[in-house]
Rosetta silent file (secondary structure, phi, psi, omega in degrees, C-alpha in Angstrom):
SEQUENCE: XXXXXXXXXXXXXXXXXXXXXXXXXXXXXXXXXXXXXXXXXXXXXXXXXXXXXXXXXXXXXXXXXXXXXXXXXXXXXX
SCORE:     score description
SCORE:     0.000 S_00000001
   1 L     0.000  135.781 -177.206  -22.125    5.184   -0.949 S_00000001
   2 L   -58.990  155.011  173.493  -18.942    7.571   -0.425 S_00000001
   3 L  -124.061  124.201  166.623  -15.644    5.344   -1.005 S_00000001
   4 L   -40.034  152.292  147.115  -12.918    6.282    1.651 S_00000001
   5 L   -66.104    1.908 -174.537  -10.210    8.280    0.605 S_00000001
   6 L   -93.052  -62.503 -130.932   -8.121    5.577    2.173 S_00000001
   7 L   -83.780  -63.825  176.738   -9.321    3.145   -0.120 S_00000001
   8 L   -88.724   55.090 -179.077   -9.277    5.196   -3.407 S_00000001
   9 L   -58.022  151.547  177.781   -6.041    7.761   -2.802 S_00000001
  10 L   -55.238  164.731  164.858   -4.732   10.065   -5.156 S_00000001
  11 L   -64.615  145.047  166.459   -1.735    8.163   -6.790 S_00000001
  12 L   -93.492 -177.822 -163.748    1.574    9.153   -5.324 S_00000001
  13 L   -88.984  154.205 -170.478    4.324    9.594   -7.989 S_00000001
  14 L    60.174   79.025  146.735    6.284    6.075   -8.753 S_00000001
  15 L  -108.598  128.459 -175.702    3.542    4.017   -8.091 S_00000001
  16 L  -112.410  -35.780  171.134    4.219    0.508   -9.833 S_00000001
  17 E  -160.015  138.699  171.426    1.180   -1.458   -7.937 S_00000001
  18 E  -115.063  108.292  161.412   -1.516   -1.051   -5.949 S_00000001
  19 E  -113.920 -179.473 -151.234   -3.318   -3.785   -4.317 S_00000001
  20 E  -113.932  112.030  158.436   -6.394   -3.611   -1.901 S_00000001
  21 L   -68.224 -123.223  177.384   -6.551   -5.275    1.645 S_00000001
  22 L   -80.248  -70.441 -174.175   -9.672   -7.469    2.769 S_00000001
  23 L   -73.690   -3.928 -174.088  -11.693   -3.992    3.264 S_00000001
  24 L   159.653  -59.027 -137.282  -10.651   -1.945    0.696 S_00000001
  25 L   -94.041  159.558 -156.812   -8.314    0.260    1.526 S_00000001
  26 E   -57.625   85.405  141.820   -4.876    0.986   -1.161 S_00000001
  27 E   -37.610  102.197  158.379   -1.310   -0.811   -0.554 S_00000001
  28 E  -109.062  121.940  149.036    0.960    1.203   -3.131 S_00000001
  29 E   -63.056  104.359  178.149    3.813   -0.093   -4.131 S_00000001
  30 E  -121.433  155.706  129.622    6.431    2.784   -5.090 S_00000001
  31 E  -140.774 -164.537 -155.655    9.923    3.350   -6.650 S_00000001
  32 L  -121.340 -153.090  151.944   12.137    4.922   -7.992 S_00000001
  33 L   -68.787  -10.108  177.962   15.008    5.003  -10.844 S_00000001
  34 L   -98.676    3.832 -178.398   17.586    3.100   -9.066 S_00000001
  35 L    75.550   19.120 -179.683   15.068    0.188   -8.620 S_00000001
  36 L  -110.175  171.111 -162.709   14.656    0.745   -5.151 S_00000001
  37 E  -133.278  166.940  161.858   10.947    0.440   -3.869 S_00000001
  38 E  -155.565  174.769  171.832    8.607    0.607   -0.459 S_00000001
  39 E  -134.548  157.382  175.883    5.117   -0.003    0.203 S_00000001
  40 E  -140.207  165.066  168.501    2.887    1.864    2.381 S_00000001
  41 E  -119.575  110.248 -152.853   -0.862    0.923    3.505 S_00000001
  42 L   -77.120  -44.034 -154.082   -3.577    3.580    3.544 S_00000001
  43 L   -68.291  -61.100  179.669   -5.559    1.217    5.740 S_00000001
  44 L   -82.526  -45.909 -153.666   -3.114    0.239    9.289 S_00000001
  45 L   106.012  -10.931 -174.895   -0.362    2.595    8.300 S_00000001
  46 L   -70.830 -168.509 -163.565    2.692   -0.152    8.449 S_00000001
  47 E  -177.881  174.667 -167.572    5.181    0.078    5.403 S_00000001
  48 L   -74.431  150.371 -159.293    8.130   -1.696    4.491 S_00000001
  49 L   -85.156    6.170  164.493   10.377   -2.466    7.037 S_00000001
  50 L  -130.996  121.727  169.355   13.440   -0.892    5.276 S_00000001
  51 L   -98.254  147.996 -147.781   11.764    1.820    2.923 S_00000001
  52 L    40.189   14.228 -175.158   13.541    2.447    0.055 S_00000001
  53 L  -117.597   16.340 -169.021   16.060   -0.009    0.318 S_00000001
  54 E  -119.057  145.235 -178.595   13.763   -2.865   -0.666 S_00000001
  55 L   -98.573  127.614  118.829   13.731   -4.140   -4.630 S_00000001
  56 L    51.447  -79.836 -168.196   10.695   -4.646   -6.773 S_00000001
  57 L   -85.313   -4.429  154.507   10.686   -8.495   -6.566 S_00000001
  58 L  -119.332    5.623  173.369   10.510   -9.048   -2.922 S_00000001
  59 H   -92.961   15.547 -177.572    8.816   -6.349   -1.782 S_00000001
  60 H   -70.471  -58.801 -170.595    5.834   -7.600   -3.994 S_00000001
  61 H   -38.601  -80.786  176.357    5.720  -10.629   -1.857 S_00000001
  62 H   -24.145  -33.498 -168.640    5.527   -8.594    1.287 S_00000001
  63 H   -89.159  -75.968 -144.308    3.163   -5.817    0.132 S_00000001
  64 H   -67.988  -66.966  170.013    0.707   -8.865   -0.961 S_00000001
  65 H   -26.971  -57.131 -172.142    1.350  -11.153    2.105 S_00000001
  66 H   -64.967  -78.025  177.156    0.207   -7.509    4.366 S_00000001
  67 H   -33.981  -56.419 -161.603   -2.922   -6.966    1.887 S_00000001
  68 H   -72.308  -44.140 -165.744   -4.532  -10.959    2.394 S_00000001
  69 H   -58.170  -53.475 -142.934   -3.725  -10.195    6.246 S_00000001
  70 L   -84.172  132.110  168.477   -4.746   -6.299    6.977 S_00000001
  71 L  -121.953   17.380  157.001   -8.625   -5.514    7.790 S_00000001
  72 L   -54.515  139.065  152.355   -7.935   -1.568    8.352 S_00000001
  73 L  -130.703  -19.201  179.742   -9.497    0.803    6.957 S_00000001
  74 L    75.345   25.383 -178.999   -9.730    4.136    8.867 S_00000001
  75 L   -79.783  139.847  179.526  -13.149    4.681    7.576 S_00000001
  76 L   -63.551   79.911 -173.703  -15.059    7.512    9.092 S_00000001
  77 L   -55.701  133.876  175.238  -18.159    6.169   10.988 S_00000001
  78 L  -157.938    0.000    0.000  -21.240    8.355   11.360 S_00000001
């Protein structure tokens, strides 16, 4: 079996963590040198609600809290 590209994505650059929702697919967690961070979801598509203005230790929460919730995946059916 094929593994989505949603699920396994290349890394983007500043990635500090990637978790997985319920199906699969990648939540990365990026920043940058100032310490500021976002998350995006491969699976739905939300993100943080102020990208790049969110720090490290709360957007973890958030980013996790979206992963136990989110059953997207965008997988191609065929």
């Amino acid at each position: 079996m094929k593994l989505s590209p949603n699920t396994t994505p290349v890394e983007p650059a500043g990635l500090l963590i990637r978790l997985h929702n319920q199906v699969g697919a990648a939540i990365d967690v990026t920043g940058d040198q100032r310490g500021q961070t976002r998350w995006d979801c491969h699976g739905c598509g939300e993100h943080s609600e102020r990208p790049v203005r969110d720090w490290l230790w709360s957007i973890r929460t958030t980013a996790n809290d979206h992963a136990s919730r989110c059953r997207a995946a965008y997988h191609q059916l065929t």
